[in-house]
LUMFIVO-170480 format. One record per residue (C-alpha): residue number from 0; chain; y, z, x. Coordinates in steps of 0.05 Angstrom, whole numbers. Example, Ala and Ser with C-alpha at 12.3 -4.5 7.8 and 13.67 -1.06 7.14 Angstrom:
BEGIN
num=0 chaine=A Y=-90 Z=156 X=246
num=1 chaine=A Y=-21 Z=143 X=273
% end
This chain:
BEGIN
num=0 chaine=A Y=135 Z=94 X=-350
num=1 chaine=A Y=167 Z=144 X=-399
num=2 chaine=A Y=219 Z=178 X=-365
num=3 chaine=A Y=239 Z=228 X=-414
num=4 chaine=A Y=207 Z=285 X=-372
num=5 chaine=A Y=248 Z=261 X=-306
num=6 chaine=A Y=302 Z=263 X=-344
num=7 chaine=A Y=305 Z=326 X=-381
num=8 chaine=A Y=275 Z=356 X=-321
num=9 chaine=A Y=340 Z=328 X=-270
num=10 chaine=A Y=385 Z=358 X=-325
num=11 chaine=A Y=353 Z=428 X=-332
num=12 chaine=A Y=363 Z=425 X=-247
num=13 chaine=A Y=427 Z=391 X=-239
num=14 chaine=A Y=462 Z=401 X=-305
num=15 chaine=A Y=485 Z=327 X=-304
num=16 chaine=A Y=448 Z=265 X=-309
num=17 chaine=A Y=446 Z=203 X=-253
num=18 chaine=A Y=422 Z=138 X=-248
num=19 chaine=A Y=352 Z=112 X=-250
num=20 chaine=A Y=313 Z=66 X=-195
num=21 chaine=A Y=250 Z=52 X=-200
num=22 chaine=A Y=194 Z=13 X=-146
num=23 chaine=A Y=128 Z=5 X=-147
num=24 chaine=A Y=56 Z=7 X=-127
num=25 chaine=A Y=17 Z=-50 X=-104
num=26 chaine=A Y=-53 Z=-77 X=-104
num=27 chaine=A Y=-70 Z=-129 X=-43
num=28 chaine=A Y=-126 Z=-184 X=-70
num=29 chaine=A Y=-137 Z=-192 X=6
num=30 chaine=A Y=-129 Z=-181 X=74
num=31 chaine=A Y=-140 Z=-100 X=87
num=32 chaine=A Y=-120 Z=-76 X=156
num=33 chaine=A Y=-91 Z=-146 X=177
num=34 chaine=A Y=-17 Z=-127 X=173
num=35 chaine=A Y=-11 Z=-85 X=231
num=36 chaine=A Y=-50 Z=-136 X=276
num=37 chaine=A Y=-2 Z=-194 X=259
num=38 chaine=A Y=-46 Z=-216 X=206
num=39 chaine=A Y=-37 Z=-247 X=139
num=40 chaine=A Y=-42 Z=-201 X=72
num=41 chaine=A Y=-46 Z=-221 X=3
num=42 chaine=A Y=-2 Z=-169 X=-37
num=43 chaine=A Y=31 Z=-160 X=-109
num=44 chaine=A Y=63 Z=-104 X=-146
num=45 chaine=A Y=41 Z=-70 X=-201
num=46 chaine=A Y=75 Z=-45 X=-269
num=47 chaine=A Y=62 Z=28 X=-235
num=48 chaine=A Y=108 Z=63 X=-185
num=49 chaine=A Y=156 Z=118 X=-172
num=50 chaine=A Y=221 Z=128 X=-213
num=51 chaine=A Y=276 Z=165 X=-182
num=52 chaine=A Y=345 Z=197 X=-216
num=53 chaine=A Y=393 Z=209 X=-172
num=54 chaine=A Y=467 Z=239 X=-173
num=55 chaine=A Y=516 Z=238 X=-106
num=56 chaine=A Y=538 Z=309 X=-107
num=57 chaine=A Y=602 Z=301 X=-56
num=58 chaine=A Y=566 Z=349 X=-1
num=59 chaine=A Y=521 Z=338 X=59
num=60 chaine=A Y=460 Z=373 X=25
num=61 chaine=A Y=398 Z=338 X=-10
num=62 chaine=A Y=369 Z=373 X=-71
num=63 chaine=A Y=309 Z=342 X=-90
num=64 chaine=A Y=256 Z=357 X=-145
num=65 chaine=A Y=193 Z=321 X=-147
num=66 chaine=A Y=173 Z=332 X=-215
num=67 chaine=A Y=94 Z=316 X=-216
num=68 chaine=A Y=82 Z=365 X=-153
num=69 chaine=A Y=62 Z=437 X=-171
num=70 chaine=A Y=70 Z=468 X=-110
num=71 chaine=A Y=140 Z=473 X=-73
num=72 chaine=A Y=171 Z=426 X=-118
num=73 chaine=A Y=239 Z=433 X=-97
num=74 chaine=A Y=277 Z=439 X=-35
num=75 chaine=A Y=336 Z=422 X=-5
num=76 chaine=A Y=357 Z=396 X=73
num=77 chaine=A Y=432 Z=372 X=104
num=78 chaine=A Y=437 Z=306 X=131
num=79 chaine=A Y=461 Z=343 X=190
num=80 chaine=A Y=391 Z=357 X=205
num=81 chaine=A Y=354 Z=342 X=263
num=82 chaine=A Y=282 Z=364 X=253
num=83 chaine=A Y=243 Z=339 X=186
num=84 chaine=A Y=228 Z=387 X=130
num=85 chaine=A Y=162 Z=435 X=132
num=86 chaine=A Y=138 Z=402 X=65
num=87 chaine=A Y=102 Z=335 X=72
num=88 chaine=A Y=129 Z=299 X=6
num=89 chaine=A Y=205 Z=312 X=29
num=90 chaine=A Y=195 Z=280 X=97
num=91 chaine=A Y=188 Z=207 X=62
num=92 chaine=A Y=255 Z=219 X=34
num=93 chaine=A Y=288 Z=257 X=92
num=94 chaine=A Y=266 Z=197 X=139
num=95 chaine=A Y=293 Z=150 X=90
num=96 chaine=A Y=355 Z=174 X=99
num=97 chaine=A Y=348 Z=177 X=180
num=98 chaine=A Y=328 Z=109 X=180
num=99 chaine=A Y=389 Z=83 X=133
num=100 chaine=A Y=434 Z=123 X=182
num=101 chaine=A Y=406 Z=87 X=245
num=102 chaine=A Y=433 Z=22 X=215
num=103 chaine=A Y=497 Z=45 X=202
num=104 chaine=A Y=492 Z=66 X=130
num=105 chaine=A Y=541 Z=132 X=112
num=106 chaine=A Y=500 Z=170 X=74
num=107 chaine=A Y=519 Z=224 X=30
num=108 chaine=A Y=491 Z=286 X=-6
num=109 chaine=A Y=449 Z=275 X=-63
num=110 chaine=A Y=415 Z=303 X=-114
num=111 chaine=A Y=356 Z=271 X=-132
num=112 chaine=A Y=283 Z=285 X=-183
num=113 chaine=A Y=230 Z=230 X=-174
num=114 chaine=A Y=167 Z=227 X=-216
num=115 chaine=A Y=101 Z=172 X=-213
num=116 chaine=A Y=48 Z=143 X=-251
num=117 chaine=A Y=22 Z=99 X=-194
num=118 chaine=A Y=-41 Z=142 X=-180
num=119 chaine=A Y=-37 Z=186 X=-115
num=120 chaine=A Y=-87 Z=173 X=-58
num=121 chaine=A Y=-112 Z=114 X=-107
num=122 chaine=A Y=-104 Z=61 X=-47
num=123 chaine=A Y=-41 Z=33 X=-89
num=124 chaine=A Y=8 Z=58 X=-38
num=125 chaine=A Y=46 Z=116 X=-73
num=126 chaine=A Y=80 Z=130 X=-8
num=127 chaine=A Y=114 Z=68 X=-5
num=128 chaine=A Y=136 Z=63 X=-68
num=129 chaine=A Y=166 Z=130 X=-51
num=130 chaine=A Y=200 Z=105 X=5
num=131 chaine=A Y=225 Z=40 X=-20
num=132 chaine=A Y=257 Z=79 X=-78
num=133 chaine=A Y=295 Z=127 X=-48
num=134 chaine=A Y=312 Z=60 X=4
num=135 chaine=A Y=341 Z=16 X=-57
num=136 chaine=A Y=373 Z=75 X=-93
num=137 chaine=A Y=411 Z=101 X=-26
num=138 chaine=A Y=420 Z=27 X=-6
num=139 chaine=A Y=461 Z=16 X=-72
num=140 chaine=A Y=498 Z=77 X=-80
num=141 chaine=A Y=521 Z=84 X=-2
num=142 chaine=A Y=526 Z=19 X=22
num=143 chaine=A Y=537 Z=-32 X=-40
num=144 chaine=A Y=464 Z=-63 X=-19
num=145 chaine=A Y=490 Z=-92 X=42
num=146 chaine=A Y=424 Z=-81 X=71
num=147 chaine=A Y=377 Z=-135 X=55
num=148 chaine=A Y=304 Z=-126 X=31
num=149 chaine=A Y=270 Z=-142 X=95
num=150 chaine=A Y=307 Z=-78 X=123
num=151 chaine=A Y=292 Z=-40 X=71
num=152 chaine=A Y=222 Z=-55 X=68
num=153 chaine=A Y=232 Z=-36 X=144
num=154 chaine=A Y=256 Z=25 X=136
num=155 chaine=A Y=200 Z=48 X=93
num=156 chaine=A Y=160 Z=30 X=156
num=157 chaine=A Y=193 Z=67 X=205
num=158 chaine=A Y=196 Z=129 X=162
num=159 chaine=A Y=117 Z=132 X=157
num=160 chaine=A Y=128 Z=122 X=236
num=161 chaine=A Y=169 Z=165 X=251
num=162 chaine=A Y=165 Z=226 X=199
num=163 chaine=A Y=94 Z=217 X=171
num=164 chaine=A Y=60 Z=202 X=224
num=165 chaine=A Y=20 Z=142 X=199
num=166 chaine=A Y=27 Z=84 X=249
num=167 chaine=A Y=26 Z=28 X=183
num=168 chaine=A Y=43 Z=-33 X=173
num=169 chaine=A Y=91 Z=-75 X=133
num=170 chaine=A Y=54 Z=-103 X=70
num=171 chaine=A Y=56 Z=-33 X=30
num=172 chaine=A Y=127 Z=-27 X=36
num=173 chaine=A Y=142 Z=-109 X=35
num=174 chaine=A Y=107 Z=-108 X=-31
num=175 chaine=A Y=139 Z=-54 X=-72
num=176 chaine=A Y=203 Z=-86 X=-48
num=177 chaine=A Y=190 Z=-153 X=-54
num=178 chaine=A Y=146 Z=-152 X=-118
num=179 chaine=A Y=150 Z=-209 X=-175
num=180 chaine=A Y=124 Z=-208 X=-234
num=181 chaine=A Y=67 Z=-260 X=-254
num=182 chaine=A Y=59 Z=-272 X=-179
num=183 chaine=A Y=25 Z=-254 X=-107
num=184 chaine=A Y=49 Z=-268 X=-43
num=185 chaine=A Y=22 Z=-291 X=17
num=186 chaine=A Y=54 Z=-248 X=74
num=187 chaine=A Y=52 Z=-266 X=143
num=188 chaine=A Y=63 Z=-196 X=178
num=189 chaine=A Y=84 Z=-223 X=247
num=190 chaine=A Y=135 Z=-271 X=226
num=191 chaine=A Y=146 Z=-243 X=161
num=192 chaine=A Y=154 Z=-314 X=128
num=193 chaine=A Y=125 Z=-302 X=58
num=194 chaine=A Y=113 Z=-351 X=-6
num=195 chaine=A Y=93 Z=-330 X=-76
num=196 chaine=A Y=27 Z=-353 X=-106
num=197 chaine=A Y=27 Z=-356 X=-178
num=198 chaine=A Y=-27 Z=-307 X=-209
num=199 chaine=A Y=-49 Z=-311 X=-284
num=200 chaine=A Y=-128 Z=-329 X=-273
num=201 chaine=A Y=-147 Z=-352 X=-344
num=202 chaine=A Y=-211 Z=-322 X=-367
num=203 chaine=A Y=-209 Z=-268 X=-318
num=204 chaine=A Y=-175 Z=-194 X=-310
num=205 chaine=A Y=-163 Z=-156 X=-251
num=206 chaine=A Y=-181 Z=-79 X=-256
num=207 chaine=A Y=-183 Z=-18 X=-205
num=208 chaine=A Y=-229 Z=40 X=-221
num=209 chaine=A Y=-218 Z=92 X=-181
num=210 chaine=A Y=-276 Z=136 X=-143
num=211 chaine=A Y=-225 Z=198 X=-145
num=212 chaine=A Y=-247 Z=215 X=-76
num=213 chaine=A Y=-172 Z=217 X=-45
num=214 chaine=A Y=-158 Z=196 X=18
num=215 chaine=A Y=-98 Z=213 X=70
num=216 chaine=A Y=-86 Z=165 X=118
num=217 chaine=A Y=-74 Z=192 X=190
num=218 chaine=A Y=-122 Z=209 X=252
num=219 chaine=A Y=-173 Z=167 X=224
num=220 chaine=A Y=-117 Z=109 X=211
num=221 chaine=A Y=-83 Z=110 X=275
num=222 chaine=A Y=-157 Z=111 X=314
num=223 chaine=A Y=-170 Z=43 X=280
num=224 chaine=A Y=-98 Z=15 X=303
num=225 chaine=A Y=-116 Z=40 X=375
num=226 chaine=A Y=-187 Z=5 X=369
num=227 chaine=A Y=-146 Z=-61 X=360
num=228 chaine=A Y=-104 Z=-48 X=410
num=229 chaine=A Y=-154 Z=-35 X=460
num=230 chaine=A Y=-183 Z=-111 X=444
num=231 chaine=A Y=-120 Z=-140 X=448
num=232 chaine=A Y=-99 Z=-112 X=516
num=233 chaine=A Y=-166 Z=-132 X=543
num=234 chaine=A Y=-164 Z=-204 X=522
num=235 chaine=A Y=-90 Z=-213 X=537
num=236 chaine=A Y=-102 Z=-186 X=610
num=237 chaine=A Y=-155 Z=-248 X=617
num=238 chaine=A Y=-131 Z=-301 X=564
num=239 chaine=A Y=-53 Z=-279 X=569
num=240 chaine=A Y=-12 Z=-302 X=506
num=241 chaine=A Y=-46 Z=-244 X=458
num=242 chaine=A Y=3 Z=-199 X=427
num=243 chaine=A Y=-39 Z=-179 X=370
num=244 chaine=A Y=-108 Z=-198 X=351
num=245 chaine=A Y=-62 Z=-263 X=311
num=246 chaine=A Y=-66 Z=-298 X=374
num=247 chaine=A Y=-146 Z=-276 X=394
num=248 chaine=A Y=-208 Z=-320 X=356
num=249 chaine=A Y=-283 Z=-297 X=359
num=250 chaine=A Y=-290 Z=-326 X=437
num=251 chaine=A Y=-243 Z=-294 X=475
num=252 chaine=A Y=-265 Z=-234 X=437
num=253 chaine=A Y=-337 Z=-237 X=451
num=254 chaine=A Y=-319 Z=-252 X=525
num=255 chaine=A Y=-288 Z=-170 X=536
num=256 chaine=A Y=-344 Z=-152 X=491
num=257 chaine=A Y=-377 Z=-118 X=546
num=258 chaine=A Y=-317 Z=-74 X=563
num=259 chaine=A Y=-302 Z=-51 X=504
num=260 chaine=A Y=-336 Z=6 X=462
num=261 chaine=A Y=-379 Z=-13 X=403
num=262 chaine=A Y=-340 Z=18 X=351
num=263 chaine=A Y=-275 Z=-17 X=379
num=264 chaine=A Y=-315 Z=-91 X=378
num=265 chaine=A Y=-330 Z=-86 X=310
num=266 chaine=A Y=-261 Z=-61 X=295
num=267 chaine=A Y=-236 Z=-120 X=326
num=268 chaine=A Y=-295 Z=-168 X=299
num=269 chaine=A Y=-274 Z=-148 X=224
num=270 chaine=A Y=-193 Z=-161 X=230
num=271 chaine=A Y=-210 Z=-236 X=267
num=272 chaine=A Y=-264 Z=-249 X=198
num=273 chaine=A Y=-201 Z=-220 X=153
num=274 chaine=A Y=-156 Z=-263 X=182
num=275 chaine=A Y=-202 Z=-323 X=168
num=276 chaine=A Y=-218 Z=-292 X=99
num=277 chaine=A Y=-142 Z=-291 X=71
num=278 chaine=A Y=-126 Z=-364 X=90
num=279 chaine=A Y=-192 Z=-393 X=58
num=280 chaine=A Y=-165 Z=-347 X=-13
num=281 chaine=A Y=-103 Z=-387 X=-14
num=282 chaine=A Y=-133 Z=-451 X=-12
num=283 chaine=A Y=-179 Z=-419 X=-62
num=284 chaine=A Y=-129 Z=-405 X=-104
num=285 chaine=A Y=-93 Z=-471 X=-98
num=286 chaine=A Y=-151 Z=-507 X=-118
num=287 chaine=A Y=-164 Z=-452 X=-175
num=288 chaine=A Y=-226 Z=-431 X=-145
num=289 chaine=A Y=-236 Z=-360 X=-169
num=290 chaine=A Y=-308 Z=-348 X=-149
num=291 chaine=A Y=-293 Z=-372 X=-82
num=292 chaine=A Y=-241 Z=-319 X=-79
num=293 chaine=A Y=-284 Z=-269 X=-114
num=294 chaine=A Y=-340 Z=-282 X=-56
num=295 chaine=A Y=-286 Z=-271 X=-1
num=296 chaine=A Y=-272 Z=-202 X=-36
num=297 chaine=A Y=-336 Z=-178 X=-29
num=298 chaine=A Y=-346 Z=-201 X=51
num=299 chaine=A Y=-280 Z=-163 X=63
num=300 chaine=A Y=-319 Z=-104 X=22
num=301 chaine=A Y=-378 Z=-103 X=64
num=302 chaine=A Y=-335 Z=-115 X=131
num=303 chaine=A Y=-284 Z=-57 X=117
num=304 chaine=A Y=-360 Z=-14 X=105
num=305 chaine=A Y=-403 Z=-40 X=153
num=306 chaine=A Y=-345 Z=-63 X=219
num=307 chaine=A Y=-287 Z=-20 X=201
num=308 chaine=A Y=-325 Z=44 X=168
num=309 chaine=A Y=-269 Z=61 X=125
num=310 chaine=A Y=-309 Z=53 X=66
num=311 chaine=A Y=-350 Z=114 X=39
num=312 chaine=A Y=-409 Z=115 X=-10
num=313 chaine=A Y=-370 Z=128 X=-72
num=314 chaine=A Y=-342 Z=53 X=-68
num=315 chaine=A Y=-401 Z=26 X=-44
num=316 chaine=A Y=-435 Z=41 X=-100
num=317 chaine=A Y=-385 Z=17 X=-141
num=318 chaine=A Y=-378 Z=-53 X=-108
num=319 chaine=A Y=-455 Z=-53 X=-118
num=320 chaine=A Y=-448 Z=-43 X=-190
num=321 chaine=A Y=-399 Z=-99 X=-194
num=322 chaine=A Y=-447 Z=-144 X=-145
num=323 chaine=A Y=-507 Z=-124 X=-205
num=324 chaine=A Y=-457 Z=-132 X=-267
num=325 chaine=A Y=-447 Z=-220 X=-242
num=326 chaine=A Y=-363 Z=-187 X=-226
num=327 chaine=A Y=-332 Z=-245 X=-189
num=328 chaine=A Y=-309 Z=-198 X=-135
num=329 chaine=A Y=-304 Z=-129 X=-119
num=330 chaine=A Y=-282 Z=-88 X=-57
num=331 chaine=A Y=-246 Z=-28 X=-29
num=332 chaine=A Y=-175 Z=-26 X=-32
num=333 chaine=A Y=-119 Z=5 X=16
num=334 chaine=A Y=-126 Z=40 X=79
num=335 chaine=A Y=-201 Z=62 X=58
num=336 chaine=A Y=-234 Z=124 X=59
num=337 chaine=A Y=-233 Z=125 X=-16
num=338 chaine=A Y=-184 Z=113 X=-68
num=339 chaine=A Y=-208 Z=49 X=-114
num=340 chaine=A Y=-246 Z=-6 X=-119
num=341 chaine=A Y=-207 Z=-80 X=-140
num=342 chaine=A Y=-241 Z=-117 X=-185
num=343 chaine=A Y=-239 Z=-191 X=-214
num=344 chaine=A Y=-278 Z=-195 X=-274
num=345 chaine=A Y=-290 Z=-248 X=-325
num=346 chaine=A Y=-266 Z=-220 X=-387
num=347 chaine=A Y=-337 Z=-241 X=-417
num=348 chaine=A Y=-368 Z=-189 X=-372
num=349 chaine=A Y=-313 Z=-137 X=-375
num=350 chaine=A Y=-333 Z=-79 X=-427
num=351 chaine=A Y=-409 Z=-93 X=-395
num=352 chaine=A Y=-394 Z=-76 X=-324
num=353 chaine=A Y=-335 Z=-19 X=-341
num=354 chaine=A Y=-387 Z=17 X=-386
num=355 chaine=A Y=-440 Z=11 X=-335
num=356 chaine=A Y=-397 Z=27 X=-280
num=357 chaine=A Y=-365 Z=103 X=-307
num=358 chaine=A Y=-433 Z=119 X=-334
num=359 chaine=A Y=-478 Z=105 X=-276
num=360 chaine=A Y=-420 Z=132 X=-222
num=361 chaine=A Y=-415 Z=191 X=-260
num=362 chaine=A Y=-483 Z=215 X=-265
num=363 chaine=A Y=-493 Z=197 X=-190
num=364 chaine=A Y=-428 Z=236 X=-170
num=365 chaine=A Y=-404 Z=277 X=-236
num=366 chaine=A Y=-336 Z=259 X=-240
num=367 chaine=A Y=-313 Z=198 X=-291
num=368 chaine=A Y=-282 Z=146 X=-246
num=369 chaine=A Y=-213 Z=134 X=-278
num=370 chaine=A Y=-202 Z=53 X=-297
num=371 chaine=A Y=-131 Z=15 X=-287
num=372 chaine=A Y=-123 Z=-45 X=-313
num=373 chaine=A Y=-79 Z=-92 X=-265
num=374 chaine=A Y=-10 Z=-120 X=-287
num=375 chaine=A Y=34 Z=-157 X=-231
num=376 chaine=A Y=103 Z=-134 X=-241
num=377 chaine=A Y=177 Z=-143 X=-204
num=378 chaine=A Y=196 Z=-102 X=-143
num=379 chaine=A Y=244 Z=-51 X=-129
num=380 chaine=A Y=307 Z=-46 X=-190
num=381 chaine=A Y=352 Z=-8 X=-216
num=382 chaine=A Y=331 Z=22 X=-285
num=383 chaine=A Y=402 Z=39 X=-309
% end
């Protein structure tokens, strides 16, 4: 991104000028709502994210500016703080800097302007590229990176925990960190081994068009986690060895089925089919086998809508336009509830189905869903 505005803008607030980090969004091809049940997800990051400039200023205070946000844009805390700020968008960074103290990490007063084009509420995990930002920047300047990327990925975790009260799991914040470009990786979220899975599908493009219905992650979130939890306590108290629904399959579900509510079955039901879903794309993509993979995108489309409800009609009708324009695959993307669709189109059909798709969305829903073509970039750096 251009960061002429951050810059000028830091200036005009600080009068000096700092040093620039930079993380990212990601998209995930597969494996939606599988991270925080032990699952397997299928992440990259993207050439969109959150760029930070940032300045020790020899105190205890943080002065932060967040450029793109109109109202209360500014505000300052002291790391001597116990309870979080009043304004949402500062407790990301304010339990950044919690979290980096917890392991041991002096931090220091900062000040600090950050400013995105990774769309907000877009499903592409603004939030943790947020986090991870402010993580790698602090990390660098206060501890000479001693604190490796799992932790930092971590740490982004805990602060959505713990200040933002959004019981996530690892892959947002593993990706932004972790992020290479050209390539996807295949994360295990319970054991947190990970590979990279080269991704350049010749012929084909991978876009997100975006229903501009914007979504915040919370009650509804944290209901689905509980939901999950319910099976898994169930099946552990008669099967014993199940942790998370990792260690359940279809049986031992089906044999609590009776003691659980519907809504929590088919929670359950849908993250044992995901699980299944993710391991059958990488052999997909091993093999090169793109409609395969395409197919599995649109099962995990119709699970997230029909099992997990966190779909909505916006991107349902989108992932039907995609199922009517021959797209390979199509689904929801993120935590749900809205944000965009992921796409893998051949490039043959691509003007066809992004043409029909903004003109027939719009007049059902009068608004021009916004289109973002896909590029798989590195993870969290340091600018200059």
């Amino acid at each position: 991104m251009d960061t002429t505005i951050l810059r000028n803008r830091f200036r005009k607030q600080f009068g000096t000028s700092g040093d620039l980090y930079f993380s990212p969004g990601r998209i995930n091809l597969i494996g939606e709502h599988t991270d925080y049940n032990g699952g397997f997800v299928f992440p990259g990051a993207v050439d969109k994210g959150i760029t930070v400039e940032i300045y020790r200023n020899g105190t205890r205070q943080v002065k932060l500016l967040a450029v793109d946000v109109e109202k209360d844009p500014y505000l300052e805390f002291s790391l001597d703080d116990t309870q979080k700020p009043d304004i949402h968008w500062a407790c990301y960074i304010f339990g950044v800097c919690k979290e980096l103290e917890k392991r041991g990490v002096k931090v220091g007063g900062f000040n600090a302007a950050f400013s995105g084009d990774v769309p907000k509420g877009a499903g592409m995990s603004s939030s943790a590229a947020l986090e991870s930002a402010f993580a790698f920047a602090l990390n660098t300047m206060f501890a000479d990176g001693r604190v490796d990327k799992f932790e930092l990925a971590k740490i982004g975790q805990a602060t959505e925990h713990n200040y933002c009260g959004v019981k996530c799991g690892i892959m947002d914040q593993f990706a932004s960190v972790f992020g290479r470009e050209g390539c996807l990786i295949r994360l295990d979220c319970r054991s947190l081994e990970y590979e990279y899975f080269p991704f350049d599908p010749d012929g084909y493009k991978l876009v997100l068009i975006d229903t501009c219905v914007k979504h915040s992650l919370g009650t509804e979130y944290n209901e689905r986690r509980a939901s999950c939890e319910k099976a898994v306590a169930l099946m552990n108290e008669q099967f014993g060895r199940v942790d998370t629904l990792r260690d359940a399959n279809h049986q031992m579900l089906d044999a609590v089925k009776n003691d659980l509510t519907d809504d929590d079955y088919r929670r359950a039901k849908y993250v044992l089919d995901e699980k299944d879903r993710v391991l059958a794309v990488c052999d997909a993509l091993e093999k090169g086998d793109y409609e395969l993979v395409g197919q599995k995108m649109y099962e995990t489309h119709w699970g997230l809508s029909h099992d997990y409800t966190v779909s909505c009609p916006e991107a349902d009708f989108l992932v039907e336009t995609a199922q009517e324009c021959g797209v390979t695959g199509s689904r929801i993307m993120g935590g749900g509830f809205g944000g965009c669709t992921i796409n893998l189109v051949r490039e043959t059909l691509y003007d066809k189905f992004i043409s029909k798709a903004t003109r027939e969305y719009s007049r059902k829903f009068g608004v021009i869903p916004k289109v973002y073509d896909v590029t798989i970039g590195d993870g969290s750096r340091k600018l200059q």
